[in-house]
C-alpha positions in Angstrom: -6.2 -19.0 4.9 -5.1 -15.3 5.0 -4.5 -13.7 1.8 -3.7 -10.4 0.5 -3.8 -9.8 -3.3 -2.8 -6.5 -5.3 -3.5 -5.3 -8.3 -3.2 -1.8 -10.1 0.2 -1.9 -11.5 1.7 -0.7 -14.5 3.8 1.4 -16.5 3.2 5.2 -16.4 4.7 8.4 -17.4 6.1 10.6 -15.2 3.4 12.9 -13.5 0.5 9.9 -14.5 -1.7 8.1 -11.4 -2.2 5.2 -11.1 -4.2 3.1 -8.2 -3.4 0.1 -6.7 -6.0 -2.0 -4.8 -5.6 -4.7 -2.4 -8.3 -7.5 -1.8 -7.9 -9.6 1.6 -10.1 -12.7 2.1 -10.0 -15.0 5.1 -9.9 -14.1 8.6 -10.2 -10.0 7.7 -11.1 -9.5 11.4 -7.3 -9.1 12.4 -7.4 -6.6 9.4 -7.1 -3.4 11.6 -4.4 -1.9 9.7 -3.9 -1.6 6.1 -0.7 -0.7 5.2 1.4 -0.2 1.8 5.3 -0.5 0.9 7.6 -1.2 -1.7 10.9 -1.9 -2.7 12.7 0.1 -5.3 15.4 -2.3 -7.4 18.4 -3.0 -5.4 17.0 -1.5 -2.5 15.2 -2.0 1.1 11.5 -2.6 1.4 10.1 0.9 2.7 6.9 2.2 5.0 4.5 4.3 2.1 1.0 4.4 3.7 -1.2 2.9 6.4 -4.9 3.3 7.6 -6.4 2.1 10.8 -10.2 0.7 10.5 -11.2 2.3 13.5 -11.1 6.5 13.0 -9.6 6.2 9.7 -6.2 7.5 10.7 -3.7 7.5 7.8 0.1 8.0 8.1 2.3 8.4 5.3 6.2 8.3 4.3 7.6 11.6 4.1 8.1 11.0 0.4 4.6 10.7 -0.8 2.8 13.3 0.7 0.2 15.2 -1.1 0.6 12.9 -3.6 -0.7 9.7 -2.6 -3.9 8.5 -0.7 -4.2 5.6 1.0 -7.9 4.4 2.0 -10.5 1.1 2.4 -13.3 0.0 1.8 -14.4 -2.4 5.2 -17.7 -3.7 3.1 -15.1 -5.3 0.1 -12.3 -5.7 2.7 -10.5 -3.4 0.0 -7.9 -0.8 0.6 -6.1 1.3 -2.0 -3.7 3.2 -3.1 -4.1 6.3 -5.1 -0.8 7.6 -6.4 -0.8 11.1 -7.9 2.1 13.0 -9.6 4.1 9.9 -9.3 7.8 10.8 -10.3 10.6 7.9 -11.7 12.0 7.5 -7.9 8.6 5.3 -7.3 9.2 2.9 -9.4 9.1 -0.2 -7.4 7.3 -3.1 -6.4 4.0 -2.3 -4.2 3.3 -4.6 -1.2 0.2 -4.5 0.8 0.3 -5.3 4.3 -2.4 -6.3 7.2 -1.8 -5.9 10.9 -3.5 -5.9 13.9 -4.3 -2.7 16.2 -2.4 0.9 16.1 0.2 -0.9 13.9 2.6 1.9 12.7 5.4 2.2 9.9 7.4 -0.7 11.5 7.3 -3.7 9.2 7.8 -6.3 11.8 4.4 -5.3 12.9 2.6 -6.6 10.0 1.2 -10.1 9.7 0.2 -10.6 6.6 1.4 -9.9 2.8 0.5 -10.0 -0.6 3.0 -10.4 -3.2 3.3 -6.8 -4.8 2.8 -5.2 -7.6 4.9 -3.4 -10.1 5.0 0.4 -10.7 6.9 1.7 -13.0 7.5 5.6 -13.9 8.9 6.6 -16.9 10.5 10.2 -17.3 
């Protein structure tokens, strides 16, 4: 059984970090993309970050650059999330995603999710 768990959430003040870290146990093999959304209240689920096992490539909304970091640990089957500067329009709930080779921004492409995490920025 696949699973995906999150952690790292919480409430922080505007221009705080935080980082969130996802743990995936089971068949981590079909792990080679790590990927992180989230869905802002009364809103749609959107693309933040994702990180390929093989050659590290990272991609990463337009919205978060320079202030996030997404990256993994293969040994702990771990990636995170390091979220700097974070404003009040992050607030949201984090997902982390798994997915199989050169899997993008696309959502659909992503097998496997855990069952988020809340951030929330104060201002």
């Amino acid at each position: 059984q696949v699973q995906l768990v999150e952690s790292g959430g919480g409430l922080v003040q505007a221009g705080g970090s935080l980082r969130l870290s996802c743990v995936a146990s089971g068949r981590t093999f079909n792990f080679a993309t790590m990927g992180w959304f989230r869905q802002a209240p009364g809103k749609e689920r959107e693309f933040v970050a994702r990180i390929w096992t093989s050659g590290g490539s990272t991609d990463y909304a337009d919205s978060v650059k320079g202030r996030f970091t997404i990256s993994r640990d293969n040994a702990k089957a771990t990636a995170y999330l390091q979220m700097n500067s974070l404003k009040p329009e992050d607030t949201a709930v984090y997902y982390c995603a798994a997915g199989p080779v050169r899997t993008t921004w696309n959502q659909n492409q992503y097998n496997y999710w855990g069952q988020g995490t809340q951030v929330t920025v104060s201002s």
